[in-house]
C-alpha positions in Angstrom: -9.0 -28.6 -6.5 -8.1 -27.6 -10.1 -7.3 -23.9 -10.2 -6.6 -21.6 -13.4 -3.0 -21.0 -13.4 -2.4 -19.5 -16.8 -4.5 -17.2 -19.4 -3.9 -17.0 -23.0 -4.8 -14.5 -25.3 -4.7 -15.2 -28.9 -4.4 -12.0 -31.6 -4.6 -11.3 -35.1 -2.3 -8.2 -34.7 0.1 -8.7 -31.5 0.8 -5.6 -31.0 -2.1 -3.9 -31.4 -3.4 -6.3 -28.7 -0.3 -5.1 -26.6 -1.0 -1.5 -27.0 -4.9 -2.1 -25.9 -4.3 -3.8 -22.5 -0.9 -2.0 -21.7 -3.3 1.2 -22.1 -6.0 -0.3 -20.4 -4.1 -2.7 -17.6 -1.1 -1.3 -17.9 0.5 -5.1 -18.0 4.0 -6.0 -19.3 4.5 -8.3 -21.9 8.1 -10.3 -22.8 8.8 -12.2 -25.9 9.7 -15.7 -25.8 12.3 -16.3 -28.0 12.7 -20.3 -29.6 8.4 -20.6 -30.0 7.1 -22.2 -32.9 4.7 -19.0 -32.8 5.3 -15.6 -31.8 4.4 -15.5 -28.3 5.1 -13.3 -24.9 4.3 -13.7 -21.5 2.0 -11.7 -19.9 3.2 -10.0 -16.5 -0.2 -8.3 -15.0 1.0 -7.5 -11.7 3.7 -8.1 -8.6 4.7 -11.9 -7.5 3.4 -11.3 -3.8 -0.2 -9.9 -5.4 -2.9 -12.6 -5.5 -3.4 -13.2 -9.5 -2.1 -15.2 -12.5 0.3 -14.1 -15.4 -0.4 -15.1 -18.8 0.5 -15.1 -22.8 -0.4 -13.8 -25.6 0.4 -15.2 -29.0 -0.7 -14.6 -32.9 -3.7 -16.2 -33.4 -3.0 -19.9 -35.9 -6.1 -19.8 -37.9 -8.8 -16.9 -39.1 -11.0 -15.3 -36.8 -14.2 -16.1 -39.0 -16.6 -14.0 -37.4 -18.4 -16.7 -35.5 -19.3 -16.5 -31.6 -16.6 -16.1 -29.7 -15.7 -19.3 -27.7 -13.2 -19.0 -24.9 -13.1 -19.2 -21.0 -13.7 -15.6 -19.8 -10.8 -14.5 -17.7 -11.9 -11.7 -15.1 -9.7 -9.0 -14.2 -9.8 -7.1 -10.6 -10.2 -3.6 -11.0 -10.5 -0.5 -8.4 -13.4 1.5 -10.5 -15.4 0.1 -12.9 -16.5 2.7 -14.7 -13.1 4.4 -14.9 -12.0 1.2 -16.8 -14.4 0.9 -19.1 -13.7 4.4 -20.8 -10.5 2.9 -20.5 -11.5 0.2 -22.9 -13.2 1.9 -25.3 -10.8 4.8 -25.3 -8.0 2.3 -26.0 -10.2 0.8 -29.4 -12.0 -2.3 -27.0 -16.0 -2.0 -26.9 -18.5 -3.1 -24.1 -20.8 -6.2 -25.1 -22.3 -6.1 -21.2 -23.3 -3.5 -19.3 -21.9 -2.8 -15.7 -24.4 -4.9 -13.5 -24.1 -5.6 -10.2 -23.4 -9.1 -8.1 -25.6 -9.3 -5.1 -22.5 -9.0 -2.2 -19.7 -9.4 -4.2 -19.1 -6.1 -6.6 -19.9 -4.7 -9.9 -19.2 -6.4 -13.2 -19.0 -5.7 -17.2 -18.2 -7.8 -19.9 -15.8 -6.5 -23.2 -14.3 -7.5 -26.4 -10.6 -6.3 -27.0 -9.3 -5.1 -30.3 -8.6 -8.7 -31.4 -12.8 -9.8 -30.6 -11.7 -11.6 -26.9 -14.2 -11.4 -24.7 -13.1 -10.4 -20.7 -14.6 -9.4 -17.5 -13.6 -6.8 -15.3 -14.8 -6.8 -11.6 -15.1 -3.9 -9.4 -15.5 -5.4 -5.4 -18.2 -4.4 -3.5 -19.6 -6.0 -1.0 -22.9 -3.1 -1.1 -23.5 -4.0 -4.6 -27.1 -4.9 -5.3 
């Protein structure tokens, strides 16, 4: 079956975009020399961990203040609610509050400094 391999993250300021989720995620990102675009590649955790890298590149056309149309990547976190003051400490804002998934954990849904929507997921198999 078709699995997500690969997340991209598209910004009108780069390294503002950076700063947020290395504050927030603490990820790594590496440029890629030779693009067509400025782009990097996203390291969010260890080879042996389960999880995907991804990229992040300048965004091609205006963000025009329309929905915001994307797949939602969810990221695995330990505390919920430590992360979100995380996010909107670091300049990101909630758009859904922390609700919970009937026996799987607790989730919330936020925009980052460039307006990309992500979830973050706190496991909990209690949650209710």
């Amino acid at each position: 079956m078709p699995r997500v391999i690969h997340f991209e993250i598209h910004a009108d300021d780069p390294e503002r975009a950076m700063r947020f989720y290395r504050s927030v995620f603490g990820w790594d990102f590496i440029p890629i020399k030779n693009m067509p675009v400025d782009y990097w590649v996203i390291k969010t955790g260890e080879s042996e961990q389960p999880g995907i890298d991804g990229g992040l590149m300048r965004r091609l056309t205006p963000l025009d203040g329309a929905a915001v149309t994307a797949f939602i990547c969810t990221v695995a976190v330990t505390d919920l609610d430590q992360y979100l003051m995380k996010v909107a400490s670091s300049g990101g804002q909630r758009t859904v509050n922390k609700l919970a998934i009937r026996g799987i954990g607790w989730l919330a849904y936020c925009k980052d400094t460039e307006g990309n929507l992500f979830g973050m997921l706190q496991a909990d198999a209690a949650a209710k």
